[in-house]
PyMOL Python script that loads the backbone (N, CA, C, O; Angstrom):
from pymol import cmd

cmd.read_pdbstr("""\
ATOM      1  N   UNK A   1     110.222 109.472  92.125  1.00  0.00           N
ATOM      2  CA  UNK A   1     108.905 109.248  92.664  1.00  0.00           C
ATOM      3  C   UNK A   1     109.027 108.357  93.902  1.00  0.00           C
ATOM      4  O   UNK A   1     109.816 107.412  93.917  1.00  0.00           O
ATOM      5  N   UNK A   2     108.185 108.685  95.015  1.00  0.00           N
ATOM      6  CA  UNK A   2     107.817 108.101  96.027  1.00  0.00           C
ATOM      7  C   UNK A   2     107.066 107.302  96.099  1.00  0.00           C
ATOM      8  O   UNK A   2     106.122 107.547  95.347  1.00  0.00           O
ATOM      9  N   UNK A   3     106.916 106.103  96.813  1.00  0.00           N
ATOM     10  CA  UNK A   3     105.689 105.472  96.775  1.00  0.00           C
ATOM     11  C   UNK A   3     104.626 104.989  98.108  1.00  0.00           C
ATOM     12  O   UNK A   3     105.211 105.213  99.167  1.00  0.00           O
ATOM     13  N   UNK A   4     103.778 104.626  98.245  1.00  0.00           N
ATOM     14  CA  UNK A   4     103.386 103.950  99.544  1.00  0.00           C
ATOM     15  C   UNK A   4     102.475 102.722  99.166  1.00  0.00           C
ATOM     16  O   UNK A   4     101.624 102.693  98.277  1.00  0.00           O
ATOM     17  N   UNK A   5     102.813 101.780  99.974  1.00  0.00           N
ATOM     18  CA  UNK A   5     102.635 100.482  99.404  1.00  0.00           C
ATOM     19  C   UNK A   5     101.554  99.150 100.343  1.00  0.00           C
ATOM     20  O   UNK A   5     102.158  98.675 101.304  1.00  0.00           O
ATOM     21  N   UNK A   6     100.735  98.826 100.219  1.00  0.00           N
ATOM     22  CA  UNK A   6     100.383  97.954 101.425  1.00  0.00           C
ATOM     23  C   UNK A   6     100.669  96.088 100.198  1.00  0.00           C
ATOM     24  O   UNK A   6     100.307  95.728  99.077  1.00  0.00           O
ATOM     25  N   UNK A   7     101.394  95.549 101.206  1.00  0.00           N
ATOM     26  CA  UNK A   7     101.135  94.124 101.125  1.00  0.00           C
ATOM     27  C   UNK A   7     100.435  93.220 101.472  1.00  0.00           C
ATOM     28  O   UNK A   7     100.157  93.553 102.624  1.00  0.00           O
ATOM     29  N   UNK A   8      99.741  91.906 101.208  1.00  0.00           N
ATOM     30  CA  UNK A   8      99.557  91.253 101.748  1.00  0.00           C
ATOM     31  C   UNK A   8     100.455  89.616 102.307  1.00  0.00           C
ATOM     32  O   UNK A   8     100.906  88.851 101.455  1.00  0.00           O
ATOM     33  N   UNK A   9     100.524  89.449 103.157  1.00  0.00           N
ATOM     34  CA  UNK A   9     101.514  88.113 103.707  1.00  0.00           C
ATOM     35  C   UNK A   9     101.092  86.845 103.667  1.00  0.00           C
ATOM     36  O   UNK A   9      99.955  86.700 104.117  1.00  0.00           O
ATOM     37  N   UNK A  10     101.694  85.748 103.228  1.00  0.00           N
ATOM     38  CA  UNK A  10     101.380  84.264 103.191  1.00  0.00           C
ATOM     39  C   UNK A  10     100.018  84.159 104.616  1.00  0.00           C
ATOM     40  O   UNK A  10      99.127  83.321 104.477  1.00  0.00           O
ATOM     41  N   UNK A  11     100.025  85.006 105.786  1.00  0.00           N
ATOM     42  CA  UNK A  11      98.964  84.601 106.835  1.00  0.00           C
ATOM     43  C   UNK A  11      98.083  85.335 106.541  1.00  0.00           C
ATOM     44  O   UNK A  11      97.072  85.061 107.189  1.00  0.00           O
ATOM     45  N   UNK A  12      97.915  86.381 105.683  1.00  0.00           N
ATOM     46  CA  UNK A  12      96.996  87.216 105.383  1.00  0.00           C
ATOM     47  C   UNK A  12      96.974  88.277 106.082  1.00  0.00           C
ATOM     48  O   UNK A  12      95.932  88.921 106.202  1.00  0.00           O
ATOM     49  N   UNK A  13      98.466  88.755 106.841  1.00  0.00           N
ATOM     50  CA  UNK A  13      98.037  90.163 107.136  1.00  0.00           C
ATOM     51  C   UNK A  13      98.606  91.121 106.385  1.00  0.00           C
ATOM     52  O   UNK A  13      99.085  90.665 105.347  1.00  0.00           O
ATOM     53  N   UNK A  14      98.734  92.301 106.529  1.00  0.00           N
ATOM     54  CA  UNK A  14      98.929  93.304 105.874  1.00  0.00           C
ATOM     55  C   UNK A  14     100.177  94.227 106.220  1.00  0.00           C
ATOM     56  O   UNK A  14     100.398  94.641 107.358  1.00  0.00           O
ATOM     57  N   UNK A  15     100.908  94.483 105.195  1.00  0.00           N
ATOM     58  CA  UNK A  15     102.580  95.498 106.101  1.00  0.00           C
ATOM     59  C   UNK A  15     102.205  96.722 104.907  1.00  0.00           C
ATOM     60  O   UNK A  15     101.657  96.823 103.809  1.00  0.00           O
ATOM     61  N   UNK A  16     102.816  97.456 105.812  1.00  0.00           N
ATOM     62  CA  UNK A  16     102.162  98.861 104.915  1.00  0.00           C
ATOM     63  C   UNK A  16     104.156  99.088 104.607  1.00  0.00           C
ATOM     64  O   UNK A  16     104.955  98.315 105.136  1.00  0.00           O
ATOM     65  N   UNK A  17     104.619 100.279 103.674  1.00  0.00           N
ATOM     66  CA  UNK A  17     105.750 100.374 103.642  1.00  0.00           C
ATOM     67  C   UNK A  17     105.728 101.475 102.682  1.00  0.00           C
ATOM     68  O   UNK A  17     104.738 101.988 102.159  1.00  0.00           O
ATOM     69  N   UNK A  18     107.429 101.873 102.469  1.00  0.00           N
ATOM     70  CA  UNK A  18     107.574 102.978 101.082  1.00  0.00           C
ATOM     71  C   UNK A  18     108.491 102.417 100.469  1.00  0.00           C
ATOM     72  O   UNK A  18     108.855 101.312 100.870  1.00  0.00           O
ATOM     73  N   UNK A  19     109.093 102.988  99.382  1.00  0.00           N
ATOM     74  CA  UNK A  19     110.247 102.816  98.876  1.00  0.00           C
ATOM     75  C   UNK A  19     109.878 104.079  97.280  1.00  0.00           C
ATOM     76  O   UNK A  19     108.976 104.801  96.857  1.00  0.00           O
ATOM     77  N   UNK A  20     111.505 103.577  96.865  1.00  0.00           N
ATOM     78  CA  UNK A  20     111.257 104.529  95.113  1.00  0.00           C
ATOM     79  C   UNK A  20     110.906 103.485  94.166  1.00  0.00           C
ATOM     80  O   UNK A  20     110.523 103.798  93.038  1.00  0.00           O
ATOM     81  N   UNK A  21     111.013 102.173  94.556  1.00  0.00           N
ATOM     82  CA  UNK A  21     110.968 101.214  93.233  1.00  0.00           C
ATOM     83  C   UNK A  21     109.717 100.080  93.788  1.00  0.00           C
ATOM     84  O   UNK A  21     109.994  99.181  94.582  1.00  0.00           O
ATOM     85  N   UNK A  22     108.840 100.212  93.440  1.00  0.00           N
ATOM     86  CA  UNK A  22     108.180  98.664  94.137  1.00  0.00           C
ATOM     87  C   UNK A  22     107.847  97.741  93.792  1.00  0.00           C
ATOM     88  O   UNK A  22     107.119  96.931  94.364  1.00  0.00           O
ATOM     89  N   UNK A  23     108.569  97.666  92.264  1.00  0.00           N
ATOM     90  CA  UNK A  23     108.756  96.096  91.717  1.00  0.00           C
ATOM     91  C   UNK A  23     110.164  95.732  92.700  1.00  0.00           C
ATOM     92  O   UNK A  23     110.569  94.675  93.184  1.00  0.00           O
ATOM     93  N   UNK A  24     110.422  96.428  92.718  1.00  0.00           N
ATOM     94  CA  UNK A  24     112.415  95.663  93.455  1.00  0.00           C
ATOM     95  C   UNK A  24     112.379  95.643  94.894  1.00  0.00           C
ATOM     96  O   UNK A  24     113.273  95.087  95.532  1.00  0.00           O
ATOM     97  N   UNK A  25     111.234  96.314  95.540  1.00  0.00           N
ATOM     98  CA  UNK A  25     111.032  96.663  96.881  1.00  0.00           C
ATOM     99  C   UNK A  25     110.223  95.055  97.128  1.00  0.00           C
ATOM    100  O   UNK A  25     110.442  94.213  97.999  1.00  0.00           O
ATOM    101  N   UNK A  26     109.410  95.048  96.194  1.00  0.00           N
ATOM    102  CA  UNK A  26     108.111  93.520  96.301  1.00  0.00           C
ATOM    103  C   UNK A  26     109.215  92.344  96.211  1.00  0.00           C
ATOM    104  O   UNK A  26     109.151  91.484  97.089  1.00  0.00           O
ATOM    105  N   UNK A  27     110.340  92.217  95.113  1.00  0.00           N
ATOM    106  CA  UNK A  27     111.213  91.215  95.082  1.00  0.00           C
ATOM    107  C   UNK A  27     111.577  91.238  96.255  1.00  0.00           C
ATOM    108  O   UNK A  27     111.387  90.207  96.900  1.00  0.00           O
ATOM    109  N   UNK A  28     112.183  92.336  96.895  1.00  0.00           N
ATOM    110  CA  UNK A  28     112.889  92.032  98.418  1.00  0.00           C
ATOM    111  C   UNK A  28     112.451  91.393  99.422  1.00  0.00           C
ATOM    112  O   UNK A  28     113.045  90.904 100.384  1.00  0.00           O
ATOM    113  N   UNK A  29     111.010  91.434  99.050  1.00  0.00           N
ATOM    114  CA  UNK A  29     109.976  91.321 100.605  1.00  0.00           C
ATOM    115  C   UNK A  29     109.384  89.505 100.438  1.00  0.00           C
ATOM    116  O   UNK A  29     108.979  88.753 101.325  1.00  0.00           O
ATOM    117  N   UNK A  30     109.602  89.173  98.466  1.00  0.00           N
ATOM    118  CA  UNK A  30     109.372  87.593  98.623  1.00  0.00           C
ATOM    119  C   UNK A  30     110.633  86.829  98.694  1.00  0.00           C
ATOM    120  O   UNK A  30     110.678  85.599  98.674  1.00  0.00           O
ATOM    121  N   UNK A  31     111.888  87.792  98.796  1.00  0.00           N
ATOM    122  CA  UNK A  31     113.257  86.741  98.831  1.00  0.00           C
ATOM    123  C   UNK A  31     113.703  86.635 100.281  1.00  0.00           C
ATOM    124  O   UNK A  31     114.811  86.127 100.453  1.00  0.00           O
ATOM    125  N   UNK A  32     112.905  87.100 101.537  1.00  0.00           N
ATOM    126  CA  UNK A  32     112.778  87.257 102.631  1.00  0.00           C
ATOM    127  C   UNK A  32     114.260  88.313 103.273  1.00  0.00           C
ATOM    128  O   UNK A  32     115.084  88.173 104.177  1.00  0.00           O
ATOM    129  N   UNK A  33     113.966  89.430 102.148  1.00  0.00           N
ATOM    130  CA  UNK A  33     115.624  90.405 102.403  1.00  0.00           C
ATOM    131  C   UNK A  33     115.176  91.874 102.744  1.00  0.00           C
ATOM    132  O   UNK A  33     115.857  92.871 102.986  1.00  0.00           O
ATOM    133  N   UNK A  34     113.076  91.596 102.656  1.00  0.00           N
ATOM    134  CA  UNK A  34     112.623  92.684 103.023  1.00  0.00           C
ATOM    135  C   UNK A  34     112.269  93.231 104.915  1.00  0.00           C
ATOM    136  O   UNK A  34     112.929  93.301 105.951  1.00  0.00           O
ATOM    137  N   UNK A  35     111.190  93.442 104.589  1.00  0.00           N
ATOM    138  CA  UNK A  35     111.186  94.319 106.378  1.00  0.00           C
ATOM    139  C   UNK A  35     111.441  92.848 107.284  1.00  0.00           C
ATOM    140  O   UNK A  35     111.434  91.716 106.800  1.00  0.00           O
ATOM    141  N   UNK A  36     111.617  93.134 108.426  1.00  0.00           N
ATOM    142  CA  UNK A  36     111.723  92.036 109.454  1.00  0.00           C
ATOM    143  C   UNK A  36     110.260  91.091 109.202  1.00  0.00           C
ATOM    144  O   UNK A  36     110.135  89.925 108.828  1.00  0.00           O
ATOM    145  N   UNK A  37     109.087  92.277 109.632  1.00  0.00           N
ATOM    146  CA  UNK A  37     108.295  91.896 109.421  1.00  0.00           C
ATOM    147  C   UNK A  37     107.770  90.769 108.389  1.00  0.00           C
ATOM    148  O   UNK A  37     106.942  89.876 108.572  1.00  0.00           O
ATOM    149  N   UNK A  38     108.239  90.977 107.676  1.00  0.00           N
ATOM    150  CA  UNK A  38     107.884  90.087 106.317  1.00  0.00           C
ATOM    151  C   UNK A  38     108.813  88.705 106.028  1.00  0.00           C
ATOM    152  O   UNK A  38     108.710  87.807 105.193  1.00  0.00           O
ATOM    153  N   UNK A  39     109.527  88.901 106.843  1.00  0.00           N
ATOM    154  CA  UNK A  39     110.756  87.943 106.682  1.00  0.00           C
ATOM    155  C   UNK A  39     110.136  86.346 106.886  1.00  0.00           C
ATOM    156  O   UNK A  39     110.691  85.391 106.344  1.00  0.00           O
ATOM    157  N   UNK A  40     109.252  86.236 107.505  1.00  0.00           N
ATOM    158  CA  UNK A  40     108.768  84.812 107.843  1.00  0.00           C
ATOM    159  C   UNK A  40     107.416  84.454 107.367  1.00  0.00           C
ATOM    160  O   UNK A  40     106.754  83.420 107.459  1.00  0.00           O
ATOM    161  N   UNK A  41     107.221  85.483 106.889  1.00  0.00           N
ATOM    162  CA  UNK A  41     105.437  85.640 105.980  1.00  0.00           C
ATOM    163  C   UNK A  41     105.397  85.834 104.730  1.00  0.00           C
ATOM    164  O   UNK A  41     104.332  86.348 104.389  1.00  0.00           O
ATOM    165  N   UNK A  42     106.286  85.591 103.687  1.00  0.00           N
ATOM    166  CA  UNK A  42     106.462  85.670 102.802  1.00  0.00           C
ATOM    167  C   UNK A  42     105.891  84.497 101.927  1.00  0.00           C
ATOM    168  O   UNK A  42     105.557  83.453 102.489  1.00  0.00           O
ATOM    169  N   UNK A  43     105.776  84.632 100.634  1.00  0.00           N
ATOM    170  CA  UNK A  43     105.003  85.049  99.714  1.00  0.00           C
ATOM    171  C   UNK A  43     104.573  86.241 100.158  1.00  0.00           C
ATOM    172  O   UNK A  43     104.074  86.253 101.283  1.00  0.00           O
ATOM    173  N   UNK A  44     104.667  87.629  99.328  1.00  0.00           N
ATOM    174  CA  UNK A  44     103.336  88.784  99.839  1.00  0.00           C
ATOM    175  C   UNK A  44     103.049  88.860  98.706  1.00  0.00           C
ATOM    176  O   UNK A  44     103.782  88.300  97.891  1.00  0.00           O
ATOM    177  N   UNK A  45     101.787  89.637  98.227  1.00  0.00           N
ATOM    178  CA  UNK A  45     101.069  89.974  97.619  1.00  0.00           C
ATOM    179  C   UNK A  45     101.123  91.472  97.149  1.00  0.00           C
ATOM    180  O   UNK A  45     100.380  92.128  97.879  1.00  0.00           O
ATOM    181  N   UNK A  46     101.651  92.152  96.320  1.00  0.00           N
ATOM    182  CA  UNK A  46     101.075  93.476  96.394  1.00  0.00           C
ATOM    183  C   UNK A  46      99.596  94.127  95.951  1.00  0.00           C
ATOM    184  O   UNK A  46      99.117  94.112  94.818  1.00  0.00           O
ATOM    185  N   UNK A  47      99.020  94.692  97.136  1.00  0.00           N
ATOM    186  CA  UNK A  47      97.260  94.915  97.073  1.00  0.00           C
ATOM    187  C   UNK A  47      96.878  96.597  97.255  1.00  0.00           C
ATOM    188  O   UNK A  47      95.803  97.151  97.481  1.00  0.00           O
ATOM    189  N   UNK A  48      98.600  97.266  96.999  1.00  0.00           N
ATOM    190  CA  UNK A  48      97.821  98.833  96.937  1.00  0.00           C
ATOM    191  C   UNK A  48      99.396  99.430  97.020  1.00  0.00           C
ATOM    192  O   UNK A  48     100.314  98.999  97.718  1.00  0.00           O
ATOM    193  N   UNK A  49      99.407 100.452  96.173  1.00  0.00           N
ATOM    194  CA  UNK A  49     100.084 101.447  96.078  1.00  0.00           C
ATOM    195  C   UNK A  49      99.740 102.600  95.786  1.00  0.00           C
ATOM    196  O   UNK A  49      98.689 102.626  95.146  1.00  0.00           O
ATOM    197  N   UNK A  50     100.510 104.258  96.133  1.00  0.00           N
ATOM    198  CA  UNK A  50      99.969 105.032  95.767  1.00  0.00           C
ATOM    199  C   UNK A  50     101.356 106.024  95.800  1.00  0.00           C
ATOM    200  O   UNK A  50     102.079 106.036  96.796  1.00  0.00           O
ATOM    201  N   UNK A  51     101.635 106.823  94.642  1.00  0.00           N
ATOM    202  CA  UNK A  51     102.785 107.568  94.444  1.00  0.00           C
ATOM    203  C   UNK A  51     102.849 109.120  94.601  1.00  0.00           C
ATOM    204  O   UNK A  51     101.995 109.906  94.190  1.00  0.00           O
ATOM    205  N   UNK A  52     104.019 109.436  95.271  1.00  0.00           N
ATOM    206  CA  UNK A  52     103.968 111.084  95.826  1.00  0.00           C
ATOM    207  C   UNK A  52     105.662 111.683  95.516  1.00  0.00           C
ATOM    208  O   UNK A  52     106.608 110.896  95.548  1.00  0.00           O
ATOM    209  N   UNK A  53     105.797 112.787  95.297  1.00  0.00           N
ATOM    210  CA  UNK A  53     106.241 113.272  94.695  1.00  0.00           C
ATOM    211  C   UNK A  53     107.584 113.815  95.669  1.00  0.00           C
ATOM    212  O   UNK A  53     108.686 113.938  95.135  1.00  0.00           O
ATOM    213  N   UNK A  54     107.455 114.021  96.641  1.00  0.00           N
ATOM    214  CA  UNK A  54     107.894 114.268  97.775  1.00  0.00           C
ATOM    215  C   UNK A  54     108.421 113.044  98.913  1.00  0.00           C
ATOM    216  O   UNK A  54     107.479 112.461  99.450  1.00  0.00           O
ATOM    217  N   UNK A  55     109.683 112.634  99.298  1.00  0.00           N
ATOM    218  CA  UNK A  55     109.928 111.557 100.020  1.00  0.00           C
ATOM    219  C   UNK A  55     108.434 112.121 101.642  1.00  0.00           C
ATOM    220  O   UNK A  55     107.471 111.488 102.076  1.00  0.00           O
ATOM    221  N   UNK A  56     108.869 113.201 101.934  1.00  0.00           N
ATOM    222  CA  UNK A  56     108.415 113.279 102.885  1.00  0.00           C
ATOM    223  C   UNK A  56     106.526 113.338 103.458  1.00  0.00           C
ATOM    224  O   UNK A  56     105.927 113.268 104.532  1.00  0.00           O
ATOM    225  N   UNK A  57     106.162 113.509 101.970  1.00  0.00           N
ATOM    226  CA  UNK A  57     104.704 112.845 101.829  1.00  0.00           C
ATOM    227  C   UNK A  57     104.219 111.853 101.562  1.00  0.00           C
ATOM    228  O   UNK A  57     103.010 111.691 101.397  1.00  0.00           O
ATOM    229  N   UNK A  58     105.335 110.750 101.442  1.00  0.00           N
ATOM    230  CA  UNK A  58     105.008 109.400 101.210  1.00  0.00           C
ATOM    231  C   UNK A  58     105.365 108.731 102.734  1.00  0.00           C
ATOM    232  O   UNK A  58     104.465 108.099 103.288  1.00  0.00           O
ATOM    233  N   UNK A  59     106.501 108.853 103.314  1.00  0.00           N
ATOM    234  CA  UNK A  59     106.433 109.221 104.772  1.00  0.00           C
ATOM    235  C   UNK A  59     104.904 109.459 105.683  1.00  0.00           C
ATOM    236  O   UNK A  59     104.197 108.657 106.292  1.00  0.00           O
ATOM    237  N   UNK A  60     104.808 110.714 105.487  1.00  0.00           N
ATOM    238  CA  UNK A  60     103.379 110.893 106.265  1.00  0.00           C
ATOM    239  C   UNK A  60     102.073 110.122 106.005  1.00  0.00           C
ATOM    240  O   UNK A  60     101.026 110.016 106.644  1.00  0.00           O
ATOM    241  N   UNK A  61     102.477 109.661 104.928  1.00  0.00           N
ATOM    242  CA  UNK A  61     100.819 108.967 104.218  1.00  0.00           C
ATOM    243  C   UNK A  61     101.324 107.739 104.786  1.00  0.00           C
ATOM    244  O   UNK A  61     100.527 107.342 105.636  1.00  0.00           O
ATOM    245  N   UNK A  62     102.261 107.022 104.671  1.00  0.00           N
ATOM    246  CA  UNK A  62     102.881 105.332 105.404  1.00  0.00           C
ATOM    247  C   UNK A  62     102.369 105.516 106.713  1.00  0.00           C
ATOM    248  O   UNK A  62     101.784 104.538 107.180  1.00  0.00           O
ATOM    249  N   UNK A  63     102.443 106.481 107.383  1.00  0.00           N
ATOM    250  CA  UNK A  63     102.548 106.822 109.154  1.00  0.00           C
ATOM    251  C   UNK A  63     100.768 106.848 108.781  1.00  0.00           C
ATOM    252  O   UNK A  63     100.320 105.728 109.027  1.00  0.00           O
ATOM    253  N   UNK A  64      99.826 107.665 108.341  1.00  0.00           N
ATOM    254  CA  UNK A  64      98.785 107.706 108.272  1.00  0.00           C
ATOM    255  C   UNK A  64      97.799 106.186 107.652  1.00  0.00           C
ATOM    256  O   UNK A  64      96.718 106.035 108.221  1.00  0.00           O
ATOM    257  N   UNK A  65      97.994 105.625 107.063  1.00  0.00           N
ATOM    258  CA  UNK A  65      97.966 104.011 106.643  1.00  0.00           C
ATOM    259  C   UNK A  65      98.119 103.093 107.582  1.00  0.00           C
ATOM    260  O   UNK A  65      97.414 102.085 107.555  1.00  0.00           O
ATOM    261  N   UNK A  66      98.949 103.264 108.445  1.00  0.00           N
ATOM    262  CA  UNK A  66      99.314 102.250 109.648  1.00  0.00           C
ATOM    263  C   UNK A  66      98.601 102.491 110.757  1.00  0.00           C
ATOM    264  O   UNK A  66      98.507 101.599 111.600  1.00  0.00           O
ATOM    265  N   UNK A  67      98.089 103.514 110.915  1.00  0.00           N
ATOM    266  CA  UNK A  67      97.461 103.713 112.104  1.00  0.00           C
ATOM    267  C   UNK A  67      95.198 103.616 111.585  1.00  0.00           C
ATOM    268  O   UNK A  67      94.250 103.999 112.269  1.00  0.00           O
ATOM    269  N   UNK A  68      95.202 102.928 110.122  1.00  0.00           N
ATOM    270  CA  UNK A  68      94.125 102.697 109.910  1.00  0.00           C
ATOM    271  C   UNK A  68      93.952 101.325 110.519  1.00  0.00           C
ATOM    272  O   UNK A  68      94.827 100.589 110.974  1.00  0.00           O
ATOM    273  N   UNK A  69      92.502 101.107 110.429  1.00  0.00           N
ATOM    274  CA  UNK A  69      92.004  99.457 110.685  1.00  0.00           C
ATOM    275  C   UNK A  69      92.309  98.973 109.906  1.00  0.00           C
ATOM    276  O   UNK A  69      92.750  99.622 108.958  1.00  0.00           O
ATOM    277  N   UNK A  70      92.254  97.579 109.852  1.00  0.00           N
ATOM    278  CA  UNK A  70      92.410  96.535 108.908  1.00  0.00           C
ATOM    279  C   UNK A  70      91.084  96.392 108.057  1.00  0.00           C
ATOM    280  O   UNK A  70      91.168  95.832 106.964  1.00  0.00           O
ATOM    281  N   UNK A  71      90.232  96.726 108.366  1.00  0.00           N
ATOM    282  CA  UNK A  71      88.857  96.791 107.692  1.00  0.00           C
ATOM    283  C   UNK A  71      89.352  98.226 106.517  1.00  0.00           C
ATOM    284  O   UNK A  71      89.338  98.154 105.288  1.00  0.00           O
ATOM    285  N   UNK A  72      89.707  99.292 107.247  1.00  0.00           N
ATOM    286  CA  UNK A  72      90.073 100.600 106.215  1.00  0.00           C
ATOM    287  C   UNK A  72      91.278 100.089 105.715  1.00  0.00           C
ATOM    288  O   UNK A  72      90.514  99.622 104.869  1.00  0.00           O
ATOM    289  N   UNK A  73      91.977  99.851 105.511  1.00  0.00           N
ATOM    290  CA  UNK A  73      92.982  99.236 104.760  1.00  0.00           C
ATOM    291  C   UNK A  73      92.614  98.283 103.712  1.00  0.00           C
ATOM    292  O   UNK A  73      93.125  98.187 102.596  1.00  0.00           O
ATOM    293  N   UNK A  74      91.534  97.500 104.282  1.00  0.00           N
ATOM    294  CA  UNK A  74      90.902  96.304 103.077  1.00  0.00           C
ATOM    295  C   UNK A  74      90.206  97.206 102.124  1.00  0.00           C
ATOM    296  O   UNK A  74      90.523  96.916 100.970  1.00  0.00           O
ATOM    297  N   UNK A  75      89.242  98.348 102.206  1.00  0.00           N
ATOM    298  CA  UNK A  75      89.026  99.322 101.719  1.00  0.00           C
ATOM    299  C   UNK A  75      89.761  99.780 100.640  1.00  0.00           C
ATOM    300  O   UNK A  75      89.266  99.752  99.514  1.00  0.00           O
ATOM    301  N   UNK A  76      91.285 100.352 100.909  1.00  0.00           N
ATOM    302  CA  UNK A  76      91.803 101.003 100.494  1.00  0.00           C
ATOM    303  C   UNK A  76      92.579 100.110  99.805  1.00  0.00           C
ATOM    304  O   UNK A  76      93.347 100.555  98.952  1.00  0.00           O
ATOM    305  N   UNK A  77      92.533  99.142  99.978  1.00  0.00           N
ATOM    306  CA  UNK A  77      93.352  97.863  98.972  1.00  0.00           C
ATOM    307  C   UNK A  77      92.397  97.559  97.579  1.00  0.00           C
ATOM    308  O   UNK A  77      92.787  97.287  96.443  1.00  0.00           O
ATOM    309  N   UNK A  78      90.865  97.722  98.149  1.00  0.00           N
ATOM    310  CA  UNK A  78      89.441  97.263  97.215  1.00  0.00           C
ATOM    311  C   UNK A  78      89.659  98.480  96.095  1.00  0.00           C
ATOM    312  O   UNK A  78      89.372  98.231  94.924  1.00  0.00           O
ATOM    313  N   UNK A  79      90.095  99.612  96.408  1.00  0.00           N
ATOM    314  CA  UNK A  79      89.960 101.101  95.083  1.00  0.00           C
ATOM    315  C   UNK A  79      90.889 100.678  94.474  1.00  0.00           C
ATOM    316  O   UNK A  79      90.595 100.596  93.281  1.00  0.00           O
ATOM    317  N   UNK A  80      92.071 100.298  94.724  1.00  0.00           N
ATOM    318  CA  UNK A  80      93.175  99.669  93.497  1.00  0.00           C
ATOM    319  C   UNK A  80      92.869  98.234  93.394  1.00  0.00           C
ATOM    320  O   UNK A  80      93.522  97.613  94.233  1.00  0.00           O
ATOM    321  N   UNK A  81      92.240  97.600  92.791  1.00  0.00           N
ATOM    322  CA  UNK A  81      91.950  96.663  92.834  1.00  0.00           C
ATOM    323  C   UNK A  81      93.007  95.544  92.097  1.00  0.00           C
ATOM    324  O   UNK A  81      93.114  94.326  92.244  1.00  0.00           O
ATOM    325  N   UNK A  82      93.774  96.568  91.194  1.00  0.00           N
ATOM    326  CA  UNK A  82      94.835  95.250  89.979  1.00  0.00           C
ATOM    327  C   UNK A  82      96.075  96.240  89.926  1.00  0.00           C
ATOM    328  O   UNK A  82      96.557  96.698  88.890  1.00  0.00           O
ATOM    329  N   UNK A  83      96.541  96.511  91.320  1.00  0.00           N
ATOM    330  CA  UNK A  83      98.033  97.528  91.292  1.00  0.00           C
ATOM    331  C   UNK A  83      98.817  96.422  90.270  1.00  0.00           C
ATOM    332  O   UNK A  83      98.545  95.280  89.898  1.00  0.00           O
ATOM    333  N   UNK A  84     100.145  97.538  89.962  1.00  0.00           N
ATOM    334  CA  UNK A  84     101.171  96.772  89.099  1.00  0.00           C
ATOM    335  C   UNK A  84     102.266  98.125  89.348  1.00  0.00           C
ATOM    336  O   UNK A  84     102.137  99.347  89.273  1.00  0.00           O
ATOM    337  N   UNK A  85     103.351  97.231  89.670  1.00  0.00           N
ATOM    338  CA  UNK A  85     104.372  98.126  90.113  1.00  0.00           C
ATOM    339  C   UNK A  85     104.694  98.870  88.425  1.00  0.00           C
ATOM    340  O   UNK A  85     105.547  99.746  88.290  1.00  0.00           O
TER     341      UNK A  85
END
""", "prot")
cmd.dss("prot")
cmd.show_as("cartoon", "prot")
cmd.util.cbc("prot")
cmd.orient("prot")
């Protein structure tokens, strides 16, 4: 299984991402071994995931997520409201 994932960061912004595991993907991102991005904003939060079956549709949905607002993203963080990897 695929996943697509949005975080939230110690400043409160948001990194969108994939991986296959996102309990071990979330460890990476608070031991600062995850994206660059996250490397100095850590503590994150995980505030939304959503799983696909296909690497390459979890791909397109990451690429489609990132190019939302931060308002649609807060949105889309509000429908999962209590993710758990």
């Amino acid at each position: 299984m695929n996943y697509v994932y949005i975080v939230e960061c110690r400043d409160g912004t948001l990194y969108t991402g994939w991986t296959v595991d996102v309990a071990k993907r979330l460890d990476q991102h608070n031991r600062g071994n995850g994206a660059k991005y996250t490397r100095s904003r850590h503590p994150v939060t995980l505030r939304y995931f959503e799983a696909h079956d296909a690497k390459a549709d979890a791909l397109k949905r990451e690429c489609a997520i990132k190019k939302l607002t931060r308002t649609q993203k807060m949105i889309l963080c509000m429908s999962n409201e209590h993710p758990g990897p």
